[in-house]
C-alpha positions as CSV (number, residue, x, y, z in Angstrom):
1,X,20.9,26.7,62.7
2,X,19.5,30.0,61.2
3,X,22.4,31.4,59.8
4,X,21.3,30.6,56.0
5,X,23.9,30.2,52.3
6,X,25.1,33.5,52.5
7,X,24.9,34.7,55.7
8,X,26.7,38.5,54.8
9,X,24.4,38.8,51.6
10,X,23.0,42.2,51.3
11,X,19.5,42.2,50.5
12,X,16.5,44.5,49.0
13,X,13.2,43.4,49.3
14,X,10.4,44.5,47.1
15,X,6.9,43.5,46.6
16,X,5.7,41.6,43.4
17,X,3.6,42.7,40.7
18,X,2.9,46.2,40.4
19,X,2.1,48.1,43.3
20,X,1.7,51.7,44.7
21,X,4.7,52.8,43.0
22,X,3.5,52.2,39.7
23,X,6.5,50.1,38.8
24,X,6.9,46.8,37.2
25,X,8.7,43.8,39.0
26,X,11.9,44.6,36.0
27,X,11.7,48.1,36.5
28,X,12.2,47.6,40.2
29,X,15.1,45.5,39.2
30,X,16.6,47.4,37.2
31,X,16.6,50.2,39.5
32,X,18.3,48.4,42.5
33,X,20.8,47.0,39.6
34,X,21.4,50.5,38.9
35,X,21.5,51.9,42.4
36,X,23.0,49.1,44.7
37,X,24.4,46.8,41.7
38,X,22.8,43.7,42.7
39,X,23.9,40.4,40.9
40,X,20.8,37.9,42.0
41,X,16.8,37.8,42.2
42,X,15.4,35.5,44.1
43,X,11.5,35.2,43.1
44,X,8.4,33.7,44.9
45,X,5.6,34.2,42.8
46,X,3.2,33.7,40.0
47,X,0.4,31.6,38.8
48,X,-1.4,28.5,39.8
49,X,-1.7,26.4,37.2
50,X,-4.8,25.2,39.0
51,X,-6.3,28.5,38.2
52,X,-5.4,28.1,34.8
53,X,-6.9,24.5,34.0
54,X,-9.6,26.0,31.9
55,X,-7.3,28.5,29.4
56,X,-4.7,26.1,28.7
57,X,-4.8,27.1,24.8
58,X,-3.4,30.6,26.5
59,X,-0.4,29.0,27.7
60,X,2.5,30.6,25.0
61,X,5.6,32.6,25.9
62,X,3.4,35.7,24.9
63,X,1.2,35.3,28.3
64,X,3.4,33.5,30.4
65,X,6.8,34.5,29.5
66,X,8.1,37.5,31.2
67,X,9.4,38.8,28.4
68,X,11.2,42.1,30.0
69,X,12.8,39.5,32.9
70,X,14.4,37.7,29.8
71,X,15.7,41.0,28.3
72,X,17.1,42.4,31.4
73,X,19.1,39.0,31.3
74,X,20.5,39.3,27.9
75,X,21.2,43.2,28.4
76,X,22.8,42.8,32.0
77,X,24.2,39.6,32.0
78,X,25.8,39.9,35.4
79,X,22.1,40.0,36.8
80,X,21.1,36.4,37.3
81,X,17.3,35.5,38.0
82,X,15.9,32.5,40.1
83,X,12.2,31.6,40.2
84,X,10.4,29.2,42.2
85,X,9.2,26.4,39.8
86,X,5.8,26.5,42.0
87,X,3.5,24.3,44.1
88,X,0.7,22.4,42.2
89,X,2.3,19.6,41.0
90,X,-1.1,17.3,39.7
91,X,-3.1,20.6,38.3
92,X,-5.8,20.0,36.4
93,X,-5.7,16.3,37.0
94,X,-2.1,16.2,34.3
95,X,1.0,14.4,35.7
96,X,2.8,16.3,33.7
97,X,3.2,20.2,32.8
98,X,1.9,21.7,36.3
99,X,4.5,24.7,35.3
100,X,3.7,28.7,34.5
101,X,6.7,30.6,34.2
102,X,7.9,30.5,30.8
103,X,10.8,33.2,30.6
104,X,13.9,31.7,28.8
105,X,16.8,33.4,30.6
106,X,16.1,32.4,34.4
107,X,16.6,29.5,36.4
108,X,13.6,27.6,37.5
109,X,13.9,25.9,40.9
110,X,11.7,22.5,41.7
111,X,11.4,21.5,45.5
112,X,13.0,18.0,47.3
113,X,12.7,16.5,50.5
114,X,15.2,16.3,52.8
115,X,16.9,13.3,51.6
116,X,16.4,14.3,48.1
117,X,13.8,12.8,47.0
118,X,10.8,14.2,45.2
119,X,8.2,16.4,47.2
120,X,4.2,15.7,46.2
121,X,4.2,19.5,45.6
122,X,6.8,21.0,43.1
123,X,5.2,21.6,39.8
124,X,6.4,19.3,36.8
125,X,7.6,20.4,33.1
126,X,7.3,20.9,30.3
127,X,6.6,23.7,28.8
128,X,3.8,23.9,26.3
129,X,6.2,24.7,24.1
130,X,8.4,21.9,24.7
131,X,11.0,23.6,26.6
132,X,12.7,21.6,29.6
133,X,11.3,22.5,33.4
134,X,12.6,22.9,36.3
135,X,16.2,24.0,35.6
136,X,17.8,22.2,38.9
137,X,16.1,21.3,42.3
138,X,17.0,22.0,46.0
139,X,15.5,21.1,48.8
140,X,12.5,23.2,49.6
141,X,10.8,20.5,52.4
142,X,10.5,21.4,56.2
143,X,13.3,24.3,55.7
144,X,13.9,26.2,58.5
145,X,12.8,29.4,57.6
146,X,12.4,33.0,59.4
147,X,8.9,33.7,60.1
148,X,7.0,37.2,61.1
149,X,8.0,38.6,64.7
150,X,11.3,37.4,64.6
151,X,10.7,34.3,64.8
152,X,11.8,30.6,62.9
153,X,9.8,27.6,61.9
154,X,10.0,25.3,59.2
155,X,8.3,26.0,55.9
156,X,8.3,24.4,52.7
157,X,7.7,24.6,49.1
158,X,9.6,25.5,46.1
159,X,9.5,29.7,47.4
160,X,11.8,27.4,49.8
161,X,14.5,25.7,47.4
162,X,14.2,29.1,45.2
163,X,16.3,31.4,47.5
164,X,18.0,28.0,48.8
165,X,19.9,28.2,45.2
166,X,19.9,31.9,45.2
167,X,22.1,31.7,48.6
168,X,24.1,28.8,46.9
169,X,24.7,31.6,43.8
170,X,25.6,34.5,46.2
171,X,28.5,32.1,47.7
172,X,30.0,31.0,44.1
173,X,29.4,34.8,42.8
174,X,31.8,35.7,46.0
175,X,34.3,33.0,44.9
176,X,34.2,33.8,41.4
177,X,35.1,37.6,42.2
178,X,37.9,36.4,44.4
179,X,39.4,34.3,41.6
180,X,38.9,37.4,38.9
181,X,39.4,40.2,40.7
182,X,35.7,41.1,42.1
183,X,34.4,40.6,38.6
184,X,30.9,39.1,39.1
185,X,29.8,36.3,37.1
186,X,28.0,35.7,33.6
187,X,24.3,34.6,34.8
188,X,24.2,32.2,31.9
189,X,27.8,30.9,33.0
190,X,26.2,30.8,36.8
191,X,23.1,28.5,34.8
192,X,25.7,26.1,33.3
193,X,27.5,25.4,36.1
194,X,25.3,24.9,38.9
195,X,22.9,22.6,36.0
196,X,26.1,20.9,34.8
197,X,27.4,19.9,38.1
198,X,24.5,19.0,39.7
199,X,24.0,15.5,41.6
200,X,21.7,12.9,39.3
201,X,18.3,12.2,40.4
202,X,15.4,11.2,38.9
203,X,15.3,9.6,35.3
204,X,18.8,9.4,33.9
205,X,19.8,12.9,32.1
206,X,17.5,15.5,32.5
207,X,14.0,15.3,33.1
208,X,10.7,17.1,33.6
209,X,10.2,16.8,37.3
210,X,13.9,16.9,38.7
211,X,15.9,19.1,35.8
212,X,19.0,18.6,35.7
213,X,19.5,17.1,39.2
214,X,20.3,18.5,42.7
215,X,22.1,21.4,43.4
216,X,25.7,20.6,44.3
217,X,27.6,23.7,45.0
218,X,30.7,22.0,45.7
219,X,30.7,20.3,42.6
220,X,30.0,23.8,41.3
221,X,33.1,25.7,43.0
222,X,35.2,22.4,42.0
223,X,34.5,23.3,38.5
224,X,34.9,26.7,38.8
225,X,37.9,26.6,40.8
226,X,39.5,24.2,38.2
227,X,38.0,27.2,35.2
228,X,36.1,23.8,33.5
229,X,34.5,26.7,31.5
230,X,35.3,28.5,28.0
231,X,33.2,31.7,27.6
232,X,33.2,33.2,23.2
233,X,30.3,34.6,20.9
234,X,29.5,33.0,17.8
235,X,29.1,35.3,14.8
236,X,26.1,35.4,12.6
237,X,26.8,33.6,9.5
238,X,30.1,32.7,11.0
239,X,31.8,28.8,10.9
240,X,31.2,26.1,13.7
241,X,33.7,27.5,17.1
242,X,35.2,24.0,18.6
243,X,37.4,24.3,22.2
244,X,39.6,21.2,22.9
245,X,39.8,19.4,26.4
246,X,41.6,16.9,27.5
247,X,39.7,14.0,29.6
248,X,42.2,12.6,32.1
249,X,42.0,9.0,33.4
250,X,39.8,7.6,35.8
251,X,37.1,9.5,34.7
252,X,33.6,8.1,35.6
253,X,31.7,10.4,33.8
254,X,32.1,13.3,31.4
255,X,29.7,16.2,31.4
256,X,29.4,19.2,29.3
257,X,26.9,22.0,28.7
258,X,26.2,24.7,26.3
259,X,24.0,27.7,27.5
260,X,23.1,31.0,26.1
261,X,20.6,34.3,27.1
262,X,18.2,34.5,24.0
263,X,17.5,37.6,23.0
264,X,13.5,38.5,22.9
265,X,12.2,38.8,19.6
266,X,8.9,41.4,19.1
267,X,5.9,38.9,18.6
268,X,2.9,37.6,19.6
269,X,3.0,33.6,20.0
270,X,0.6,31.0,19.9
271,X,0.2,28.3,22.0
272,X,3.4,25.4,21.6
273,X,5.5,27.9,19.5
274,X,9.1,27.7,20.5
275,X,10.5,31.3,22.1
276,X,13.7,30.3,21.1
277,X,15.3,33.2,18.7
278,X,19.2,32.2,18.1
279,X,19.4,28.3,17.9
280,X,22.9,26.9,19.3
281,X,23.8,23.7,18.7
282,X,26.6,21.4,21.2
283,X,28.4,18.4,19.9
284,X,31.2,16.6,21.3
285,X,33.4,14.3,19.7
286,X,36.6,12.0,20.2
287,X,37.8,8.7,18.5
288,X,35.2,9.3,15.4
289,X,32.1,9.4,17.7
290,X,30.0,12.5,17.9
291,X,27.6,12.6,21.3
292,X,24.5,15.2,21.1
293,X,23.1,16.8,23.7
294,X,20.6,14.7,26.0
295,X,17.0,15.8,24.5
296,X,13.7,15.5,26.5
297,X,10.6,14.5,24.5
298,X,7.7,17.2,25.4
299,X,5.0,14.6,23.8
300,X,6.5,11.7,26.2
301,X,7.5,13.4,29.3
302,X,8.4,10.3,31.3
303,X,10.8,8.9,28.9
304,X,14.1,9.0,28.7
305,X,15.9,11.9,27.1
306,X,17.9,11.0,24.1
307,X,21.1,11.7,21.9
308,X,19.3,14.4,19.5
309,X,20.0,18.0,18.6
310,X,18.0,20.3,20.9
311,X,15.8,23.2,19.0
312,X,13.7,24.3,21.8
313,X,15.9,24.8,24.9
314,X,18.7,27.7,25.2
315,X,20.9,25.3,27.9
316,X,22.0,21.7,26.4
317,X,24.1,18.7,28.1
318,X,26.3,16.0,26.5
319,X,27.0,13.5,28.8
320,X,29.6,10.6,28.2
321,X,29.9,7.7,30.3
322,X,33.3,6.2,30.9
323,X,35.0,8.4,29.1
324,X,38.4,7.1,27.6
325,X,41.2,9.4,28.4
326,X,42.7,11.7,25.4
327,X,41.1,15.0,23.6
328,X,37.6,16.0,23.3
329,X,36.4,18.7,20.8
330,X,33.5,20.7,21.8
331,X,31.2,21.7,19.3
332,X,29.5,24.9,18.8
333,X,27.3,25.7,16.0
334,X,23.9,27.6,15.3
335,X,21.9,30.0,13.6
336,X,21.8,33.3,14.2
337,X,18.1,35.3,14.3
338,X,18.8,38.4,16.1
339,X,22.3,40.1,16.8
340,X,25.4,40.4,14.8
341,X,26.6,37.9,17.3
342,X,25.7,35.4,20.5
343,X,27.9,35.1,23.6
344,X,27.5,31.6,25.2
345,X,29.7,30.2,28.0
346,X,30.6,26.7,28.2
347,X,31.2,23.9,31.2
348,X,32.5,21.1,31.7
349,X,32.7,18.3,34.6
350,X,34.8,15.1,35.3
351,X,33.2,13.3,37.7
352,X,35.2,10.6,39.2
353,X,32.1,9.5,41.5
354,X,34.1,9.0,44.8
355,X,32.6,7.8,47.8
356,X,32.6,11.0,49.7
357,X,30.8,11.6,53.3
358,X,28.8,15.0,52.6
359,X,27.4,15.9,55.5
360,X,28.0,16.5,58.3
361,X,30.8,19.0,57.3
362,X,33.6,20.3,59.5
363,X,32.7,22.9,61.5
364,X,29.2,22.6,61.6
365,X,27.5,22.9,65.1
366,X,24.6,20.7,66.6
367,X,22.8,21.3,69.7
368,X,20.9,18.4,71.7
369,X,17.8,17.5,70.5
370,X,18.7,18.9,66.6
371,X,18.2,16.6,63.7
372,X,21.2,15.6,62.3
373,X,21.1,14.4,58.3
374,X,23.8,12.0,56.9
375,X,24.5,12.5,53.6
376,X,26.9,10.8,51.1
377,X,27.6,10.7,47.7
378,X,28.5,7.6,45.3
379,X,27.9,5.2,48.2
């Protein structure tokens, strides 16, 4: 019942913001990286938007950004970062926007209940800036959670669901070093796939309140397993990179996304300026047609996100219902800012949307009196 994702993890603990060491929360990272190669940081912590409802012109990458979390990203790219997307959704009286972490190469984590829907806590998107928020959600209500003295209760919130996908990360990081010989994962290939493959919920595509769905780690190692994923680096100045796939039949739904660390560019920025330095763009086409990526609207945050190139957001989805069978060519294009060159890792999922019985799971153990969840999928 208390065993947790990953139950043989190794873990360091550290406090947040600068304490009586004098060091920063990166520098701390960087040290354990350096020391104890870590490959995953789970974070609890930051501002309350509610505490923030009266300097809302501050709100820009420049104050809110963690700008040396995003560069120890793109310089140690086997270093993924997970932050809780935060507890206060309705701040400042806004259904929207509740969210202050705006660092470009993590993955934010919003909060669900234990049958997956919403909680009346986790903090909504988007940015200021525009940028899509939460990255993926996981369920961060009544968790059962260790508490001080040895003890267990349950807990929730989104410092719930963050290490919840953390866990989920330390178990497909295992599995990727088995399949690669103890390599450990790209963090921006680890983003792609757990946002790619993750269960719909919410508005169709992504949204601000859900992301890009739940977490579904078996959908995740199915992909992985399968290597659904091309990894290359698109030159500056260099022509359009394409990868061909071939989309086999019975095919429900086809699913593909493009994400990229951005590097940090040395600037001060205002308020609703974009953070985004190199600007990749994903296409995919067959038969003639051309699908763009699923693109939220910042200045309608409950609609629907539509078929338009991205220019805010370093992780984009095409998604392709009913997919005929035959070849696909993916699409990768941009503009280069910073760096002779941009490495970006691509995923792809075929969802056949099977009936499937989720949980309980073989092998799992009950005792009297435990609550028992039924889960299932496409049913």
């Amino acid at each position: 019942k208390a065993r947790g994702m990953a139950p043989e993890a190794e873990i360091w603990t550290w406090n947040f913001n600068v304490q009586s060491n004098g060091k920063t929360v990166q520098q701390e990272m960087l040290e354990t990286y350096e020391k104890e190669n870590i490959s995953i940081t789970s974070n609890s912590y930051g501002f309350r938007m509610s505490s923030l409802c009266r300097a809302q012109q501050y709100l820009s990458y420049t104050f809110l950004g963690n700008p040396n979390t995003d560069r120890l990203a793109y310089y140690i790219p086997t270093l993924t970062h997970c932050y809780s997307g935060g507890n206060d959704q309705g701040a400042c009286s806004q259904s929207f926007a509740h969210a202050t972490n705006y660092a470009k190469n993590i993955i934010s984590v919003g909060a669900l209940t234990p049958y997956g829907a919403m909680t009346d806590f986790s903090s909504f998107g988007p940015l200021r800036d525009g940028r899509m928020f939460p990255i993926i959600c996981a369920r961060g209500k009544d968790v059962y959670s260790v508490m001080p003295n040895q003890g267990y209760d349950q807990m929730s919130g989104t410092s719930m669901s963050c290490p919840t996908v953390a866990g989920h990360l330390a178990l497909l990081t295992q599995r990727w070093g088995q399949l690669h010989g103890g390599a450990i994962p790209y963090n921006y290939y680890l983003k792609a796939l757990i946002a790619n493959t993750a269960d719909e919920a919410g508005n169709l595509g992504p949204d601000y309140k859900y992301g890009f769905g739940n977490l579904n780690a078996i959908a995740a190692v199915t992909a992985m397993e399968n290597n659904w994923h091309h990894f290359a680096s698109l030159a500056k100045g260099g022509a359009a990179q394409t990868k061909t796939i071939d989309v086999p039949a019975g095919v429900k739904e086809l699913r593909v996304m493009l994400c990229w660390n951005d590097p940090v560019a040395r600037k001060e920025y205002l308020t609703g300026e974009s953070p985004l330095v190199n600007d990749l763009d994903l296409s995919v086409t067959s038969g003639g047609t051309t699908h763009l990526p699923l693109t939220l609207n910042f200045k309608h945050p409950s609609a629907l996100a539509q078929e338009v190139v991205n220019k805010v957001d370093n992780i984009e989805q095409v998604v392709i219902k009913n997919p005929a069978q035959g070849e696909y060519i993916l699409t990768v294009n941009g503009v280069l800012k910073q760096g002779d060159k941009q490495p970006y890792a691509l995923v792809w999922y075929f969802d056949y949307q099977q009936p499937t019985v989720v949980s309980p799971a073989m092998g799992d153990i009950f005792a009297a009196g435990d609550t028992v969840y039924l889960r299932t999928r496409n049913m």
